[in-house]
N, C-alpha and C positions, 0 to 999 in steps of 0.2 A: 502488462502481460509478461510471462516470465518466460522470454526470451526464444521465443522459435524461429524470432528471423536471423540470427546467431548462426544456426543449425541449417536452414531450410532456406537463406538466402532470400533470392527474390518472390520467396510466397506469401510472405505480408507485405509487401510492397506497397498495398493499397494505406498501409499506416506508416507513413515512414515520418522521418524527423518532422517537419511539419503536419503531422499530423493532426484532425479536428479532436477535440475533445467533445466533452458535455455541448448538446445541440450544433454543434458543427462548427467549435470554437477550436483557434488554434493554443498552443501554450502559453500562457498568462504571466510568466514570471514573476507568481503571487505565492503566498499560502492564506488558504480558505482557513479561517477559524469556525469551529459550532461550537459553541460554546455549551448547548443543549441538543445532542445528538436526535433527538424525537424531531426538532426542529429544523427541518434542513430546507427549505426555502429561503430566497436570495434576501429577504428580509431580515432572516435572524442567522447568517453568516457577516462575518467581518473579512476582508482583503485585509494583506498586508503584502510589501514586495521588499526587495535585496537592501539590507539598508535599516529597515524601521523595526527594528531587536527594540529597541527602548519603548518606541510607540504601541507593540505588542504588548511588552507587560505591563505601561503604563494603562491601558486599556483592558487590561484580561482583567476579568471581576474575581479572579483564584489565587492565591497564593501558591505560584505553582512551584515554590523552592520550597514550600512547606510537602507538595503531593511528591511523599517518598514513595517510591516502587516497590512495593513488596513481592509482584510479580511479573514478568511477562509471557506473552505469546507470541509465536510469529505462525500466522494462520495463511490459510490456502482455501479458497472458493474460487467455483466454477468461472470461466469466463464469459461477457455479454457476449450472445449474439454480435449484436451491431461492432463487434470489433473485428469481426472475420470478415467486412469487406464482402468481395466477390470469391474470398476463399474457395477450393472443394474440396473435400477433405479429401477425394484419393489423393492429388500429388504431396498431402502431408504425410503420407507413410504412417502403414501400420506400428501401432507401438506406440504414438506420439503423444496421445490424445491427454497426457496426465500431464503434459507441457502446457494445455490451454486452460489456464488459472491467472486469478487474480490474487497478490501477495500481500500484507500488511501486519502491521503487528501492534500489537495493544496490551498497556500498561495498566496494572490495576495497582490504587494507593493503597499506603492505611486509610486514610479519612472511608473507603469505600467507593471512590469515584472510579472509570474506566474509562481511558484515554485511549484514543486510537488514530495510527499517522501511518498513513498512507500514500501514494501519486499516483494521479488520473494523468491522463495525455492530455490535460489543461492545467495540473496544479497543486501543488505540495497540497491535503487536506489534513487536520488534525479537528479530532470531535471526543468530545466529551459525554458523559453520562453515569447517572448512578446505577443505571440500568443496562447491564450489559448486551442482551437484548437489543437493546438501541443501534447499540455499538457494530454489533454486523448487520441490522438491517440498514445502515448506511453502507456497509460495503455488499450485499447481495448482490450476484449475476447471476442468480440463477436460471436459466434458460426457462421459458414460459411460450406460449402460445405458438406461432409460426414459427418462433426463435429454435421451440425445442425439437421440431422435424428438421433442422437443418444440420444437424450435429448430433454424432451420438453420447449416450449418458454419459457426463461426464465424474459423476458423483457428487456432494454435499461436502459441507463445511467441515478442514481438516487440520488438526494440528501438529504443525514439525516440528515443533520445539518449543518447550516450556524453560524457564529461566526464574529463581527466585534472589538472582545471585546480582544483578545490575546496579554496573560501577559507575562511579567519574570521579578523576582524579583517586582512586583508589578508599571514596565514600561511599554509601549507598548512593544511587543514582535519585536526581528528582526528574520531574517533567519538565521544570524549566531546565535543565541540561541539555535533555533534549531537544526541544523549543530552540535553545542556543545552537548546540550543532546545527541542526538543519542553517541554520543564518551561517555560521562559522566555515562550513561547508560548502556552501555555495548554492544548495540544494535548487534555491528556485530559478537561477540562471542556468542551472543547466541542460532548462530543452529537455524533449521525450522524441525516443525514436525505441519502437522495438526490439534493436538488438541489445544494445548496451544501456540505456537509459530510460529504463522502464520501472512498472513496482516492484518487479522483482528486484533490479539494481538496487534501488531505493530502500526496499525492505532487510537485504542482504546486509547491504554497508550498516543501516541503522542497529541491525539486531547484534553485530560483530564487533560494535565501536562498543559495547553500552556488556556484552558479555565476555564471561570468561573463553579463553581459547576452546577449555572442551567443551563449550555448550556451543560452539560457532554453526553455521548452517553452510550449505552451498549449493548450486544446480547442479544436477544430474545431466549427462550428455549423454544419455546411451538410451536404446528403445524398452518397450516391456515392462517398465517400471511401476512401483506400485502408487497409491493414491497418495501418501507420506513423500515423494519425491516430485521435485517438481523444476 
């Protein structure tokens, strides 16, 4: 979530550092691999945790120093329901509501593949697909059924920032750079808590290690804002 408890103190509360994830799991200090984004049951995901960089690529079926980045995204979709707790939106104050999103960003190669790395309040995720399609219906909140009367609209899938420019070490960038940060970094021991340690965090750091200075992103702190801020 991209950081309103930062802002708004104890009105996420109900998410706080230990917070449950997916089914009411707490953080796993893991990363979820999909290797085929269509596929996202616990059967065709791989775990890996702090530590197994080598067992990762020994295991990935890709050549992922070959998947050069010809592109990126850093995207914004709605947030779930089920993450607003016993929220009400009056004590969120008007203006706010372009703060309740979920953040992540996604690499498209030459080969044509679309890689996409994201964290859930259980788990660094990275999913693959040649079908990009794929790629955000893994990240979809869109608010649906009882979900969508409890929140007002919050709008549809948005993009901040495009990137055709992504480095390492001053090369094009591949995915396994990426893949490597996250390890190098610490990504999956560092715990989720909404103010600091969220996608937003997650998506920030990734999109500003990997871009040029003037493509960098960052939160917005002020009300009013429009759907491109977040």
């Amino acid at each position: 979530m991209a950081g309103l408890g930062s802002i708004l103190g104890a009105t996420f509360s109900s998410t706080s550092s230990s917070s449950p994830g997916k089914e009411g799991k707490d953080w796993q200090n893991k990363l979820y691999w999909y290797p085929n984004a269509a596929h996202t049951d616990n059967e065709d995901m791989y775990m890996f945790e702090q530590g197994q960089e080598d067992l990762f690529f020994r295991q990935c079926m890709y050549n992922l120093s070959e998947e050069k980045i010809k592109s990126m995204i850093f995207y914004k979709t709605p947030l779930a329901p089920e993450h607003f707790g016993k929220l009400i939106m009056v004590p969120l104050g008007v203006g706010w509501t372009y703060k309740l999103c979920h953040l992540y960003v996604v690499a498209e190669t030459d080969f044509g593949k679309f890689f996409c790395f994201a964290k859930s309040c259980e788990s660094i995720e990275v999913y693959c697909s040649g079908n990009e399609e794929n790629i955000h219906a893994s990240q979809d909140q869109t608010p649906d059924g009882e979900g969508a009367r409890m929140i007002p609209v919050l709008g549809k899938l948005t993009v901040i920032e495009r990137s055709t420019r992504a480095r390492a070490r001053g090369n094009r960038a591949s995915v396994a750079d990426i893949v490597k940060w996250i390890f190098n970094t610490r990504q999956l021991v560092l715990g989720y808590n909404t103010a600091d340690r969220n996608c937003k965090d997650f998506a920030v750091d990734l999109w500003n290690f990997f871009t040029p200075e003037n493509e960098h992103v960052s939160p917005s702190y002020m009300p009013f804002l429009g759907e491109t801020h977040f």
